[in-house]
C-alpha positions in Angstrom: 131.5 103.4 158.5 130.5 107.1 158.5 131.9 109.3 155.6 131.2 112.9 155.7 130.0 114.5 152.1 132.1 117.9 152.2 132.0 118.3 148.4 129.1 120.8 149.0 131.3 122.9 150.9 134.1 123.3 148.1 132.8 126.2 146.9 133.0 127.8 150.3 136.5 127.1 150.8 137.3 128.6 147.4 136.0 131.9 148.4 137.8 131.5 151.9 140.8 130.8 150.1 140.2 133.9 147.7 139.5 135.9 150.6 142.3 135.9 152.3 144.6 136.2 149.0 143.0 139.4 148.2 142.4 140.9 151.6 145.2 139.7 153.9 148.4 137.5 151.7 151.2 139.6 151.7 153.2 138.9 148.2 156.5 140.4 149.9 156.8 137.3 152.4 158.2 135.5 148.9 161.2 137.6 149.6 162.5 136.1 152.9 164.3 133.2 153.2 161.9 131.0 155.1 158.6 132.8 153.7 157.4 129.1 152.8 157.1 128.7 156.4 156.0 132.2 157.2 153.1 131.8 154.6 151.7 128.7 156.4 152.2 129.9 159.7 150.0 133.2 158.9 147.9 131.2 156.9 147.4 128.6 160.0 146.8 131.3 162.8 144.5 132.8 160.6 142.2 130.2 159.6 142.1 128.2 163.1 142.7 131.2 165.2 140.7 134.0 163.6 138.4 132.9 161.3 136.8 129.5 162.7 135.9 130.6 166.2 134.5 133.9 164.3 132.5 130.9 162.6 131.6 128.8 164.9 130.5 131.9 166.9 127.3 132.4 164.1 124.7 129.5 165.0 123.1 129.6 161.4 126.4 129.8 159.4 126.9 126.5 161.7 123.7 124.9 160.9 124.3 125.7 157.5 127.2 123.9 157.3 125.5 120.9 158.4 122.9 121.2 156.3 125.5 121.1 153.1 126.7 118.1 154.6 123.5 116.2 155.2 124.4 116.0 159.0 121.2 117.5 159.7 118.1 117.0 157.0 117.6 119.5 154.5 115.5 119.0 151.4 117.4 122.3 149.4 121.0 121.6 150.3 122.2 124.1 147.2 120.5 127.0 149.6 122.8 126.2 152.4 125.6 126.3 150.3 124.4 129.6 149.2 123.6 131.2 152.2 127.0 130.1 153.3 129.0 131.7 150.3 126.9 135.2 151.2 127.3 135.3 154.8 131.3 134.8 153.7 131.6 137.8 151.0 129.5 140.3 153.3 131.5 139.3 156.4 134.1 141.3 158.0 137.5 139.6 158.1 138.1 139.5 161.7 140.9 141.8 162.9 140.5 143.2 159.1 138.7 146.2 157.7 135.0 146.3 157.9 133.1 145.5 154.9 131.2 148.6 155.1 133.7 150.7 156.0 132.8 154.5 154.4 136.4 155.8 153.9 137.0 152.6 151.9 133.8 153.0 149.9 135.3 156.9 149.2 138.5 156.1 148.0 137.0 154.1 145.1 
């Protein structure tokens, strides 16, 4: 039986995770009645509808990901994972602000 090794990619989903808390998790949804609900829904349609076909979109972040999980040989695994976690923090959030956005870099 086939068992896929996504340990690798923990650290990946961490910073996904972190992402989207800092950039895009509204705290105020806590105030509704049904905001548990609300905060999985926008949670859902991000990841699956925004951010994995953004993904999936970038042939090397892809390969990448299969190198971290041995699908596809690779004798420096850690350098996937590491290209991985950098191709995340410089990325744009899609349907977010850029990265590189000047009027953001002025207001600090």
């Amino acid at each position: 039986m086939f068992r896929l090794n996504n340990q690798p990619l923990y650290p990946v989903w961490r910073l996904i995770c972190e992402r989207y808390r800092k950039e895009r998790f509204n705290l105020q949804t806590t105030l509704f009645k049904e905001h548990e609900i609300e905060v999985q829904e926008l949670w859902g349609q991000f990841l699956y509808w925004e951010l994995f076909p953004h993904l999936l979109r970038e042939d090397e972040f892809v390969r990448n990901v299969l190198r971290a999980t041995d699908l596809i040989p690779c004798r420096m695994k850690h350098k996937s994972v590491s290209a991985l976690i950098q191709h995340l923090e410089e990325m744009s959030l899609p349907f977010g602000p850029s990265m590189w956005d000047s009027s953001e870099i002025a207001n600090e």
